[in-house]
C-alpha positions in Angstrom: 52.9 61.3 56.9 55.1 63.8 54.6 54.3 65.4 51.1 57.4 66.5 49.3 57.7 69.9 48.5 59.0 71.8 45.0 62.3 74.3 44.4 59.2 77.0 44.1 57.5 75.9 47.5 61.2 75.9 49.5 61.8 79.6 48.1 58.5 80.8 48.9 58.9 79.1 52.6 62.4 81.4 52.7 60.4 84.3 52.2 58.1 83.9 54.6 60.8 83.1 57.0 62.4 86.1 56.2 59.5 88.2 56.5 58.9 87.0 59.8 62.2 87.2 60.9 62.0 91.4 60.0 58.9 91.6 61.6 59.9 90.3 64.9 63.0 92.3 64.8 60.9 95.7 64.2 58.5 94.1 67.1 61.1 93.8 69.7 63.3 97.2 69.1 59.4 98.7 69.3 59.0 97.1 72.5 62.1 97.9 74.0 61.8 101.6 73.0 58.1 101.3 74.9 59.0 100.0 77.3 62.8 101.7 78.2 61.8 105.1 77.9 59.1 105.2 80.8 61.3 103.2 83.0 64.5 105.4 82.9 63.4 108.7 81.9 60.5 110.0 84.2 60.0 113.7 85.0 60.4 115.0 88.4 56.7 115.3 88.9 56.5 111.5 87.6 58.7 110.6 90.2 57.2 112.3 93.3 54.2 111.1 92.3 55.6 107.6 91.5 56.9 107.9 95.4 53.0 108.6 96.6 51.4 106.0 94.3 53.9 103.2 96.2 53.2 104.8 99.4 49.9 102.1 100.1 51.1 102.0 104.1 52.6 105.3 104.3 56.5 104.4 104.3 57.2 106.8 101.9 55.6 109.9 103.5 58.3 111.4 105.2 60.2 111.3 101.7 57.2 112.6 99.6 57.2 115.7 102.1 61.0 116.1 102.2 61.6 115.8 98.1 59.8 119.2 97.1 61.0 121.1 99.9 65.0 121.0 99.0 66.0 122.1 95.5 69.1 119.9 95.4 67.2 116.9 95.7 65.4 117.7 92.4 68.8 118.9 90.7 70.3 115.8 91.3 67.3 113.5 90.0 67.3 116.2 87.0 71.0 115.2 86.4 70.3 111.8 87.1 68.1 111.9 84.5 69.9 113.7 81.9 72.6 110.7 82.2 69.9 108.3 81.7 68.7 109.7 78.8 71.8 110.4 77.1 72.8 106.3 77.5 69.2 105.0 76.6 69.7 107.2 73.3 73.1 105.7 72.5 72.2 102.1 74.1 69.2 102.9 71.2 71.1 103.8 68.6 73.2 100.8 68.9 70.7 98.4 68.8 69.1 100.1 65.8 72.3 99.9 63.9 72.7 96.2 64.6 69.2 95.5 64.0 69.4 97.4 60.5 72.4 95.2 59.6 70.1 92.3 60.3 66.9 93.3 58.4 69.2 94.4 55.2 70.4 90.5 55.6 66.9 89.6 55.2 65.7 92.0 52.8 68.7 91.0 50.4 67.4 87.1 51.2 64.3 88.0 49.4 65.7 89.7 46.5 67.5 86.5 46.1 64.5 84.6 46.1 62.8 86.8 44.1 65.8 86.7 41.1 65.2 83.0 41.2 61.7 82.9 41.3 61.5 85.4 38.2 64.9 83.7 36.5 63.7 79.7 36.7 61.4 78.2 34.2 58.2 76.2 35.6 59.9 73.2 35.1 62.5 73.5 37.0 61.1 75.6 39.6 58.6 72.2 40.1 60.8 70.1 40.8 61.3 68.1 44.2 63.3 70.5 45.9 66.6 68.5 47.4 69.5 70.7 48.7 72.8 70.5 51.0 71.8 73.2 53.4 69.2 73.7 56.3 66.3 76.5 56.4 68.6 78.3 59.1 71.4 78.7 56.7 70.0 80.7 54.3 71.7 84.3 53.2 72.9 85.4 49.8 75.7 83.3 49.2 73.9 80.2 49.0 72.3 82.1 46.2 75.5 82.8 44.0 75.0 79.8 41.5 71.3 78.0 42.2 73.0 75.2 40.1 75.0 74.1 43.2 71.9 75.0 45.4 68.9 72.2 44.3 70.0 69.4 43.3 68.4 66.5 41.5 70.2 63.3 43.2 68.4 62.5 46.8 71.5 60.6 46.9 73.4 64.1 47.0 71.0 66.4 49.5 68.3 66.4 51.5 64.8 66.4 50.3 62.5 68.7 52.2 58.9 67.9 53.0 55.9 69.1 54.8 53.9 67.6 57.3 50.7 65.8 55.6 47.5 67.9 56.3 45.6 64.8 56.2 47.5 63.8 59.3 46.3 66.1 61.6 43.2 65.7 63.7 41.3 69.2 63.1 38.9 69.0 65.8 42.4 69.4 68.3 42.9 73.1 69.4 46.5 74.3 68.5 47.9 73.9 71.7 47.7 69.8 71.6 51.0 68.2 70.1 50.5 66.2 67.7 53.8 65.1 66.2 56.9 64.2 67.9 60.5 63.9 66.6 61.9 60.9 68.7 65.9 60.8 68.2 68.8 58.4 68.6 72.1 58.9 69.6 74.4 56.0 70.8 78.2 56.3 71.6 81.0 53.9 71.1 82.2 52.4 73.9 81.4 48.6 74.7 79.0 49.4 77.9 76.7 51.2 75.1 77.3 49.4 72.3 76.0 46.2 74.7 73.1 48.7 75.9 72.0 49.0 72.1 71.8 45.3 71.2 70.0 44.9 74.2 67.3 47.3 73.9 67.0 46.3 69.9 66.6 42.8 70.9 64.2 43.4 73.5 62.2 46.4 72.1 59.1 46.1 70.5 58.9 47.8 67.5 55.8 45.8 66.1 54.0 46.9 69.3 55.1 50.8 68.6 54.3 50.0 64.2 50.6 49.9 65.8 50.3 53.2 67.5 51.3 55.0 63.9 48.2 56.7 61.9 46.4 57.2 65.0 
């Protein structure tokens, strides 16, 4: 059900995660700058005629009327406003600061990958990739010495694979699961320690070893 991947397919699969990773975090600070900036900073024509578009049953008439007629009503939403703006931009500027510190992160993941990708021979790079850490863990110090990064002994690591194309029913749209990841987790006193043996002993495994491949 699983192909084994090589030291060159694992790097490549980090940059593609990190690539991703920068794109969604240009996405969302786009999206928030969208979608902020209409919401908190309309004009004071916007807003009167915000007030008549809501008005379907004529609640809001009497307020439509009064706005325009008295001044102070428009120099407090003006100041009202001006406040908003001035936190959207530093509510803004924080967010681009922290996402900036987070794209570097990822950019500096690539150039990492990159070094090793350009400093590895073909025969190392094709070997089965086996290391101690998950894809989630990766930044540049796990690049410092690749030598205590991959490691030859599945005895040492954890070999990473792939699902098997061959396993996958095609004529499925995306949306249909196909694969499952079914865990176990027992604990240690006797009540579950009894609740274990029982379920092994009672289970049918053979019955389940029939249902795999199809």
């Amino acid at each position: 059900m699983f192909l084994p991947i090589t030291r060159r397919d694992y790097l490549v699969l980090m940059k593609k995660n990190a690539q991703a990773q920068m794109a969604i975090i240009r996405k969302s600070l786009a999206e928030y700058i969208k979608d902020k900036i209409p919401a908190d900073t309309k004009t004071w024509e916007e807003h009167l005629k915000c007030c008549m578009t809501v008005d379907e049953k004529g609640w809001m008439k009497s307020w439509t009327e009064f706005l325009p007629k008295h001044p102070e009503a428009k120099n407090k939403f003006d100041k009202e406003m001006a406040a908003k703006k001035i936190s959207f931009e530093k509510e803004k500027t924080q967010i681009e600061d922290y996402m900036a510190v987070q794209i570097a992160h990822y950019e500096n993941d690539i150039k990492e990958v990159d070094a090793l990708l350009a400093a590895n021979d073909a025969a190392y790079l094709n070997k089965p990739c086996i290391t101690l850490h998950s894809l989630e863990t990766i930044g540049g110090k796990l690049f410092k010495d690749e030598k205590d990064y991959f490691f030859d002994d599945y005895g040492v690591g954890n070999a990473w694979v792939v699902i098997n194309p061959a396993y996958l029913n095609k004529s499925l749209p995306p949306s249909v699961p196909q694969f499952f990841t079914v865990g176990w987790r027992q604990g240690e006193s006797d009540v579950e320690k009894k609740a274990v043996i029982a379920f092994r002993e009672n289970f049918d495994f053979k019955k389940l070893e029939t249902f795999l491949g199809k």
